[in-house]
C-alpha positions in Angstrom: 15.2 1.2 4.3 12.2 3.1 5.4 9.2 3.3 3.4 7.6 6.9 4.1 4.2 7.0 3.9 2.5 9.1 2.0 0.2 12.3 3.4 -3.1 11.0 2.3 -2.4 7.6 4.0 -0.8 8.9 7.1 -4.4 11.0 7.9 -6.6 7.8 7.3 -4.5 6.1 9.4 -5.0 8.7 12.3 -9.0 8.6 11.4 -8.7 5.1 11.9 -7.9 5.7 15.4 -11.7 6.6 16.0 -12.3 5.3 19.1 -14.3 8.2 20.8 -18.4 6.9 22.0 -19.3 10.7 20.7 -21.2 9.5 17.9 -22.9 6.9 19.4 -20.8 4.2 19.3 -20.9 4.0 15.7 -17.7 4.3 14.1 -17.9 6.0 10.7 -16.4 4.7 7.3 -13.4 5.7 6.6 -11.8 5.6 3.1 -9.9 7.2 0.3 -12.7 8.7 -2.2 -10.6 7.0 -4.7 -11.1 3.9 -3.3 -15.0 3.9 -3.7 -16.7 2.4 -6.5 -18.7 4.8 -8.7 -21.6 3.1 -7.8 -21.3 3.1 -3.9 -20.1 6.9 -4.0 -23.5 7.4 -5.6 -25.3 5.1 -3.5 -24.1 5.7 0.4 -26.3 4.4 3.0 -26.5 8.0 5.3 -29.5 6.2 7.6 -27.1 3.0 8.0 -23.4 5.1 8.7 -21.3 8.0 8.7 -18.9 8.9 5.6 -15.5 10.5 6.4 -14.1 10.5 2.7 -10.7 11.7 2.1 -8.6 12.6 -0.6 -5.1 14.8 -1.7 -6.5 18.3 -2.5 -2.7 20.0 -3.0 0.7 19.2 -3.3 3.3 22.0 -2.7 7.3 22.0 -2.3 8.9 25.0 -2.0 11.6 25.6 -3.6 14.9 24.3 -2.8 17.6 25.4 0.0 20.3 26.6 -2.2 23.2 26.0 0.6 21.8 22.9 2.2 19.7 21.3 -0.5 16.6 20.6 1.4 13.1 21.2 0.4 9.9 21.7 2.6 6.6 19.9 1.2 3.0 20.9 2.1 0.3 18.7 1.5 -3.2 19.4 1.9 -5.8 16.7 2.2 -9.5 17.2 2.6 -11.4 15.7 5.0 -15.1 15.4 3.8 -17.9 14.5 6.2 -21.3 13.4 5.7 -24.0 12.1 8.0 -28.5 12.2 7.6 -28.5 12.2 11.5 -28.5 16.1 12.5 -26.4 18.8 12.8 -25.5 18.2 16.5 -24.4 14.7 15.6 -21.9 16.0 12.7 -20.9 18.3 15.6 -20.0 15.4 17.7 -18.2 13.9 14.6 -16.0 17.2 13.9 -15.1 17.2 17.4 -13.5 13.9 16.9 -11.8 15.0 13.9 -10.1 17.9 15.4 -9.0 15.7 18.6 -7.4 13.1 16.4 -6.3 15.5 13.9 -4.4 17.8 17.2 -3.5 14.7 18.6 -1.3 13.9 15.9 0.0 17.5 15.1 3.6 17.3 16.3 4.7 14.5 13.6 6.0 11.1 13.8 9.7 12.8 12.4 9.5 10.0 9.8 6.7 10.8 7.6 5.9 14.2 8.5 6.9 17.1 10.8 3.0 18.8 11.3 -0.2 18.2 11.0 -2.6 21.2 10.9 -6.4 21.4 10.9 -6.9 24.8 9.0 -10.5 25.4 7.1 -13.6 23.7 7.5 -16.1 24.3 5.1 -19.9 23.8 5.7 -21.8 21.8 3.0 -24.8 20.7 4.1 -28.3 20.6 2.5 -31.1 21.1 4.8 -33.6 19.9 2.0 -32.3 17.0 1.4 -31.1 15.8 4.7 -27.8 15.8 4.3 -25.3 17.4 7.0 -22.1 17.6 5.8 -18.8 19.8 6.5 -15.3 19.8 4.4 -11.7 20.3 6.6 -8.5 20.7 5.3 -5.7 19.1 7.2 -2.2 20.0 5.8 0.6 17.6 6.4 4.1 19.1 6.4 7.5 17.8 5.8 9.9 20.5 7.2 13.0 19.4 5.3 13.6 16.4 2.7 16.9 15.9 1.4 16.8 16.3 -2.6 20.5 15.4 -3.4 
């Protein structure tokens, strides 16, 4: 039997394959926010490395095929990125993002159909130093047998 992976773990795992010299060599962390200590999330070294933090934002299945019993499930998972560089440099790291993200887009046909890069968001704080943007990436399973 084959274990299917879930969304959230199938986009780190396509992060991970960061291998681009766009930001200077320097691959960023990668991680699940959920998997960051309270007390790291607080305290992340911006001058030492990059952050790409992910995490589940939505979960949707429509609603059962009533002939063929199938259902289609859309999962959106935010992408979050933070760096102190510049803004040319989280340039350099969304540019990444998208080619790993379109890379990946026509499925594996075991745990997902589609990837799409949808939204970003800009979040950054001049102020403070901090240059930061927010994608969503939604991972779709076309059809999953419910019976």
């Amino acid at each position: 039997m084959v274990m299917v992976k879930e969304a959230l773990d199938v986009v780190i795992e396509k992060l991970e394959g960061w291998n681009r010299a766009n930001s200077n060599n320097i691959k960023p962390v990668i991680a699940d926010i959920a998997t960051i200590t309270p007390e790291r999330g607080k305290r992340q070294d911006l001058q030492r490395s990059d952050f790409v933090l992910v995490y589940e934002t939505a979960h949707n299945e429509e609603a059962p095929d009533l002939l063929y019993n199938f259902v289609t499930t859309r999962v959106n998972i935010t992408v979050d990125v933070r760096t102190a560089k510049s803004r040319s440099h989280l340039q350099l790291l969304e540019n990444e993002i998208r080619r790993l993200i379109h890379a990946a887009r026509k499925g594996d046909a075991t745990n997902y159909d589609r990837m799409v890069f949808k939204t970003r968001t800009d979040l950054s704080d001049r102020t403070k130093k901090l240059f930061r943007h927010t994608f969503q990436v939604e991972v779709v399973t076309l059809a999953e047998s419910i019976a």
